[in-house]
C-alpha positions in Angstrom: 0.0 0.0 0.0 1.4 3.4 -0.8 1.9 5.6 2.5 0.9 8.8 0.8 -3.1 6.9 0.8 -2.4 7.3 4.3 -1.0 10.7 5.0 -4.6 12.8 5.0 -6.8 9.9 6.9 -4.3 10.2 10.0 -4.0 14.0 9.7 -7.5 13.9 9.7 -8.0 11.5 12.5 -5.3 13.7 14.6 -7.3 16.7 14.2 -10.3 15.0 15.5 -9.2 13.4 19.1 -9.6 16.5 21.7 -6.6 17.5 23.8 -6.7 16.5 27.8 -5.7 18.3 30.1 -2.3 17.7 31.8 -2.6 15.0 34.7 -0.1 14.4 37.5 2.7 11.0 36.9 2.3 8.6 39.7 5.9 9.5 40.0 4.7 13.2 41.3 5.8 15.0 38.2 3.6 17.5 37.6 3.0 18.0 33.9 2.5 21.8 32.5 -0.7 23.3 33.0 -2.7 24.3 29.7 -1.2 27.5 27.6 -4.4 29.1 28.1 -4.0 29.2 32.2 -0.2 29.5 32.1 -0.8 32.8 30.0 -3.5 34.2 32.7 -0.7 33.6 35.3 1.8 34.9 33.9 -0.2 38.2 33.0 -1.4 39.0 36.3 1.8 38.2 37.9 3.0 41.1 35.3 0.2 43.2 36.4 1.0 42.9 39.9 4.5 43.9 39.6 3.6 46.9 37.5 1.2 47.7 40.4 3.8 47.9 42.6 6.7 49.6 40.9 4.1 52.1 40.0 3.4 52.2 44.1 7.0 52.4 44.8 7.6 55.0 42.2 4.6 57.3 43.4 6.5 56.9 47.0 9.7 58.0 45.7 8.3 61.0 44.4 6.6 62.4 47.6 10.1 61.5 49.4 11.5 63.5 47.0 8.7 66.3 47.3 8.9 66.3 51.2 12.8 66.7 51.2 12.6 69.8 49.4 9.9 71.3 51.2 11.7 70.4 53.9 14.9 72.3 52.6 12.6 75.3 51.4 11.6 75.4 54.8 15.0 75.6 56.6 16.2 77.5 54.6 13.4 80.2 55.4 13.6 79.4 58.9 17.1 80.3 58.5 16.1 83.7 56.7 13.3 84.7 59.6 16.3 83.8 61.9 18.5 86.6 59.9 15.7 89.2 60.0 15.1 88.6 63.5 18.4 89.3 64.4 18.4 92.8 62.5 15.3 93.1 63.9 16.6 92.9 67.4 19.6 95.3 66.3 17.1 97.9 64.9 14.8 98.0 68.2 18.1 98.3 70.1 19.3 101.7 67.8 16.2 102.8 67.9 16.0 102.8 71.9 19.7 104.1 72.3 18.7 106.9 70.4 15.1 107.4 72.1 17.0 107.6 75.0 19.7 109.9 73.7 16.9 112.0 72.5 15.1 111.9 76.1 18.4 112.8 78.0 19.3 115.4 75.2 16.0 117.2 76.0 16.4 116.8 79.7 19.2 118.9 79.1 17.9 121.4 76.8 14.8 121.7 79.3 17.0 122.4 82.0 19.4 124.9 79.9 16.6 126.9 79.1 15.0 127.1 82.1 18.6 128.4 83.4 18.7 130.8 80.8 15.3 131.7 81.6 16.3 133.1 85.3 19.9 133.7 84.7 19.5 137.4 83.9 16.7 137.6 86.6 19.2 135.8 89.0 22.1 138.0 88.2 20.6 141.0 89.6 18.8 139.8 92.7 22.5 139.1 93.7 23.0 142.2 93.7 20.8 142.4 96.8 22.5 139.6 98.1 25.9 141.7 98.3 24.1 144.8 99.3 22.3 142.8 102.5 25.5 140.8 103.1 27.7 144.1 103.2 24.6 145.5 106.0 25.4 142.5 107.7 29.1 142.9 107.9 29.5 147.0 108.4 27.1 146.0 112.1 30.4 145.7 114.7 30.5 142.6 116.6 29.1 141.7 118.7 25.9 144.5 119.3 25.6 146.1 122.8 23.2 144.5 124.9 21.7 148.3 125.1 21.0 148.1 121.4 17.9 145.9 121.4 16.8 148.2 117.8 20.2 147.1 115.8 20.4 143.4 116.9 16.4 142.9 115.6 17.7 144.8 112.2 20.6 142.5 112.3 18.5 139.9 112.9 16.1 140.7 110.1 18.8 141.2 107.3 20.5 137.8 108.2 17.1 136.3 107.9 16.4 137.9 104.8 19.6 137.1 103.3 19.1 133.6 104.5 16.1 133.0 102.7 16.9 134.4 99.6 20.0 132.7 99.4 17.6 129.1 99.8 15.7 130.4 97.2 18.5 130.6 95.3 19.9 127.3 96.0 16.2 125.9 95.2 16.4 127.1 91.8 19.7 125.4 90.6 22.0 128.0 92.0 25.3 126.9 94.3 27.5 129.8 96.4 31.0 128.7 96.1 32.0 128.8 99.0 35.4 128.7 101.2 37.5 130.0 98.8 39.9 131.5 100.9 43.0 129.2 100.3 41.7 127.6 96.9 44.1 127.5 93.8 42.6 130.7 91.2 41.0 129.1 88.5 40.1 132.0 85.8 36.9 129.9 85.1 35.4 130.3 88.2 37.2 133.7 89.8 37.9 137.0 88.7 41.5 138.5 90.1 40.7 142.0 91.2 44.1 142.3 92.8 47.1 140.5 93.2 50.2 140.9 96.5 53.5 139.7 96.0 53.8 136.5 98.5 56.4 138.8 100.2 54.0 141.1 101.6 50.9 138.6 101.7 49.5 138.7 105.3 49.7 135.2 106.4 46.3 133.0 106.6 44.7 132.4 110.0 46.8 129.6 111.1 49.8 131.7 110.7 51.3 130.1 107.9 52.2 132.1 104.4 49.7 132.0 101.6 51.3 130.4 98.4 51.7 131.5 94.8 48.2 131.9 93.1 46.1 131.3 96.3 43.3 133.3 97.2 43.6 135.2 99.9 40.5 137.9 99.9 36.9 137.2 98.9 35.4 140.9 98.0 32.1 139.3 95.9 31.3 135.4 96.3 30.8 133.8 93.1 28.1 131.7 92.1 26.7 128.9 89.9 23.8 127.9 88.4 23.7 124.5 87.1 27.2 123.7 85.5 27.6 127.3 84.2 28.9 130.4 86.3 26.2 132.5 86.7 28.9 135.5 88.2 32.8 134.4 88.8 33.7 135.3 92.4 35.8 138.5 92.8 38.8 137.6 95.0 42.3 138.9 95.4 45.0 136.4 95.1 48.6 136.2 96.0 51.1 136.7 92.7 52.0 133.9 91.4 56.0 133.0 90.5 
């Protein structure tokens, strides 16, 4: 018989039989599933992995956002912390010179309120010479018999008293004792100067030096840190 008469009938025969499915060996080998389930498999196993590199990606990426907010943000913090400190600096000017300003008025307030009285002041001292010259032209001490000169003595040095504390209440200072003191030409006037050789020696008996004072003839006085009128004094020559 010629195989070629046989070719198509077992081709056709072959086509016929179904295919079962893949059954386990006694010998436990496990023969391939089906290409039909092996490609379901396989293509969810491929969707699950896309799943979770898309996951992972999507985490990566708000990592990535938080770190740079996170740098945005320190590096503000460290710009507020800049501006704080100039901040700080600024208030600190500004209340040095509030209180510059405050003592700078203090002391224009009390300049011209001395100016205010100065001239006013001046003059009144001349009362305070005239009543202190009263005082010293009485002789010392008043007769007991004299009851009418001691209660004008009296009343002078009581007037002279009082308007010397109102003075003094006012900003103005007497220099005082300056019988011995060094002549400064800021604060005394020289109306006359004695050669130390014919000085008359102070009370304790010793000699007077060069450029002491040795006679007050008008005290001086001070109002504030100005001299209102330089004490008139005689001092001894200097060498």
């Amino acid at each position: 018989m010629n195989p070629r008469t046989l070719a198509a009938p077992l081709r056709s025969l072959r086509s016929s039989i179904p295919l079962r499915p893949p059954m386990a060996t006694s010998a436990g080998r496990i023969i391939p599933l089906p290409a039909t389930r092996l490609g379901a498999r396989l293509y969810s196993e491929s969707t699950d992995a896309k799943k979770e590199e898309s996951f992972h990606a999507e985490e990566d990426k708000r990592i990535t956002e938080l770190e740079n907010a996170k740098k945005e943000s320190d590096k503000r913090a460290k710009e507020l912390e800049e501006e704080l400190k100039e901040l700080k600096k600024e208030v600190q000017y500004a209340r040095a010179d509030y209180q510059t300003a405050i003592r700078r008025a203090e002391e224009e307030r009390k300049k011209a309120s001395e100016f205010a009285i100065a001239s006013f002041a001046r003059a009144l001292l001349g009362t305070v010479d005239v009543l202190q010259k009263a005082l010293r032209s009485v002789p010392q001490p008043i007769p007991v018999d004299n009851q009418h000169l001691k209660q004008l003595f009296d009343g002078v040095g009581l007037t002279e008293k009082a308007l010397v504390q109102t003075f003094e209440r006012h900003g103005m200072k007497k220099l005082d004792n300056l019988k011995g003191e060094v002549f400064d030409p800021n604060l005394h006037e020289a109306e006359f100067m004695i050669p130390k050789e014919v000085a008359p020696p102070k009370k304790d008996g010793t000699p007077h030096s060069p450029g002491e004072i040795m006679e007050v003839n008008s005290e001086g006085w001070m109002i504030g840190n100005r001299v209102l009128r330089p004490a008139k004094v005689g001092v001894v020559q200097p060498e």
